[in-house]
N, C-alpha and C positions, 0 to 999 in steps of 0.2 A: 147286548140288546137282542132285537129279534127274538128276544124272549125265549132264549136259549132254544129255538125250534131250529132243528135237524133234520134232513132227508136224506133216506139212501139216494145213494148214485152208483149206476154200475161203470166200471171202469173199463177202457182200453186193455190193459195189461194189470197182471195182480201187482199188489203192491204188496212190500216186503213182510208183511206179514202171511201173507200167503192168498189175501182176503181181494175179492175184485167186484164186493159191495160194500159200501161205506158210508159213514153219516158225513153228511155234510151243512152248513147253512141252509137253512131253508133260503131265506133270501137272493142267493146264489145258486142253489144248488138246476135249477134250470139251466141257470149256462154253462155250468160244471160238465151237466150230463149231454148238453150241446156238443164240446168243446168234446168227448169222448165219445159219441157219437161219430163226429168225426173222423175217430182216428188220431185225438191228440192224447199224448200219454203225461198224464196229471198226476204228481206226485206231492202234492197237497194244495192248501186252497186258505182264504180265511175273509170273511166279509165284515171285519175293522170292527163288529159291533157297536156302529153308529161313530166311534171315536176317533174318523178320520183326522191326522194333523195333531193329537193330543200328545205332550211330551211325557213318557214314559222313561224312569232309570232302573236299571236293574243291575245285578253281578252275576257273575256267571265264573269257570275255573279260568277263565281269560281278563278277567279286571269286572271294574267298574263300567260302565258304558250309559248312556243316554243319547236317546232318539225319540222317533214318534211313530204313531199309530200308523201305519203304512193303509190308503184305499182301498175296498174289496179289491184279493187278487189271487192269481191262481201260480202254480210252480208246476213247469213242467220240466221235460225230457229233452234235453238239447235237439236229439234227432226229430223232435215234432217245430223246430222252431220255423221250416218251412211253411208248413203247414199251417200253426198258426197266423203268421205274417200273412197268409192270403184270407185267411179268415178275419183280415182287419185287424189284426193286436201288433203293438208294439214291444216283443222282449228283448230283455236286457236281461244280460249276466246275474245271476243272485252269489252270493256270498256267505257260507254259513259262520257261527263264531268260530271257528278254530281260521278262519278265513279260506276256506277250499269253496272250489264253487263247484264240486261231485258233478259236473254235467248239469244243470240245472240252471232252467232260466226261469223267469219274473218280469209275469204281464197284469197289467193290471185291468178287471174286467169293466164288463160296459153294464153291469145290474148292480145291487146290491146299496148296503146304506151308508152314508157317509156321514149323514147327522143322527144324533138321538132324534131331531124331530122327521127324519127320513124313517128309522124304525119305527119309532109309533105309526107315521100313516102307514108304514106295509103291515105290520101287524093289525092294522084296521081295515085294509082292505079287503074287500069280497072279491076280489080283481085274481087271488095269491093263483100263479099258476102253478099247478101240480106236475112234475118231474115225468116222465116213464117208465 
């Protein structure tokens, strides 16, 4: 949802492409570039487009698997997990499929949409705040 709209965000630290502006959700992408502003090192992000809770199954080189659409949320750098926690977020450990968790926590944000009828009203508002 969100109507596939994306904002740059300038990053804390480049991210392994080399690149330290990046498209993000629009939806999100304000607290993205909050959350780096600060000083938190975000190594990705995704705002659920609208499909919070939804059961999704896929395959991957490690099996079969089924779960669901996880809340808008952002992934960061173990070493910002101070820092976030004062910032009010709660992270927790993330888990990638080979099951490594590479340094990398999972907080889940305080904007963004959790219904399809969450994305329609932000895509309708004249409210959208613009990033810096």
């Amino acid at each position: 949802m969100c109507r596939d709209k994306t904002t740059l965000v300038r990053l804390t630290k480049h991210n392994e492409s080399g690149r330290n502006i990046v498209p993000v959700d629009s939806c999100i992408a304000s607290e993205i570039q909050q959350l780096n502003d600060s000083g938190v090192v975000t190594v990705g992000c995704c705002c659920g487009h609208g499909s919070s809770g939804r059961i999704i199954e896929w395959d991957n080189a490690f099996g079969h698997w089924k779960g669901y659409i996880d809340p808008p949320h952002v992934l960061i750098e173990k070493g910002s997990k101070e820092l976030v926690e004062e910032l009010g977020y709660r992270p927790f450990p993330y888990y990638y499929a080979d099951g490594q968790k590479h340094e990398v926590l999972k907080a889940y944000l305080k904007t963004g949409c959790l219904t399809e009828e969450d994305c329609f009203n932000w895509n309708s508002s004249e409210e959208q705040e613009t990033p810096h």
